[in-house]
C-alpha positions in Angstrom: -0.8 -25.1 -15.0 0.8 -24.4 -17.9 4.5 -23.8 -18.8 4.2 -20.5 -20.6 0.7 -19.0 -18.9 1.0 -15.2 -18.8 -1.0 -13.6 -15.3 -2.6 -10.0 -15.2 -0.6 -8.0 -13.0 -2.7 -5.0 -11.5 -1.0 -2.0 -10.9 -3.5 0.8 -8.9 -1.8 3.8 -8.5 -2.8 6.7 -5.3 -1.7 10.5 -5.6 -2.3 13.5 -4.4 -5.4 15.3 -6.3 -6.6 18.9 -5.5 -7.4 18.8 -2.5 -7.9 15.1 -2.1 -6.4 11.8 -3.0 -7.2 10.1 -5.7 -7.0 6.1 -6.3 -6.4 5.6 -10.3 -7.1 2.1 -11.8 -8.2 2.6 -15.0 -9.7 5.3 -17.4 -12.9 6.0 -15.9 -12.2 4.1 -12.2 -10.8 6.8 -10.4 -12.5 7.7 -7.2 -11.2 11.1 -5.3 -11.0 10.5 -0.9 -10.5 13.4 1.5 -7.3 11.3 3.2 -4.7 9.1 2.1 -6.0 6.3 4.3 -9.2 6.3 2.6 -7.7 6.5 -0.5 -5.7 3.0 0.1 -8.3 1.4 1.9 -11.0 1.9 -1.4 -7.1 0.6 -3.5 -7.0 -2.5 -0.9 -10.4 -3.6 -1.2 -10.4 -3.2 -5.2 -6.9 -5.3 -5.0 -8.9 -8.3 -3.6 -8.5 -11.2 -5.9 -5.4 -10.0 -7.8 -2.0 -9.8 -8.2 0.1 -6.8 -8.3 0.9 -3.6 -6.4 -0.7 -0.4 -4.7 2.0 2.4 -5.6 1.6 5.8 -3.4 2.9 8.8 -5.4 3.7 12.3 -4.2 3.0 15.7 -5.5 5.5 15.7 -7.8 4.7 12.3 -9.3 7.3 9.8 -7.9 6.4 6.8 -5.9 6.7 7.2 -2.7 6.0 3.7 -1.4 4.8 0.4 -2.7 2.3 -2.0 -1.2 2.8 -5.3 -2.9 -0.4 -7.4 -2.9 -1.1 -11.5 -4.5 -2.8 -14.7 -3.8 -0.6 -15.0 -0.5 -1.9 -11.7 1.4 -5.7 -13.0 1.4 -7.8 -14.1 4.1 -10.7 -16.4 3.6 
């Protein structure tokens, strides 16, 4: 691998959204649940194959919790 190789780092954000949650990836990837737990179950599954962190926010926009995820936390 090389010395100075740069690696994606996903960041997938869940917060609170009407009367919902919503899971934010990206502009136009941003699916609304009815719990929480759907909510980061749908931001587990999308964090298959990556590296970064699932960051839970609360109404008022700060995170609440982080859910670190990478190459280690997979299951084959």
């Amino acid at each position: 691998m090389e010395k100075n190789a740069i690696f994606a780092v996903t960041i997938i954000e869940v917060r609170p959204f009407r009367n919902g949650w919503q899971v934010y990836e990206s502009a136009g990837v941003q699916p609304v649940f009815l719990s929480q737990r759907q909510a980061i179950d749908y931001a587990t599954c999308r964090a298959c194959f990556r590296s970064g962190e699932i960051r839970i926010l609360g109404s008022n926009g700060t995170v609440e919790r982080i859910i670190p995820f990478d190459e280690t936390d997979r299951k084959l």
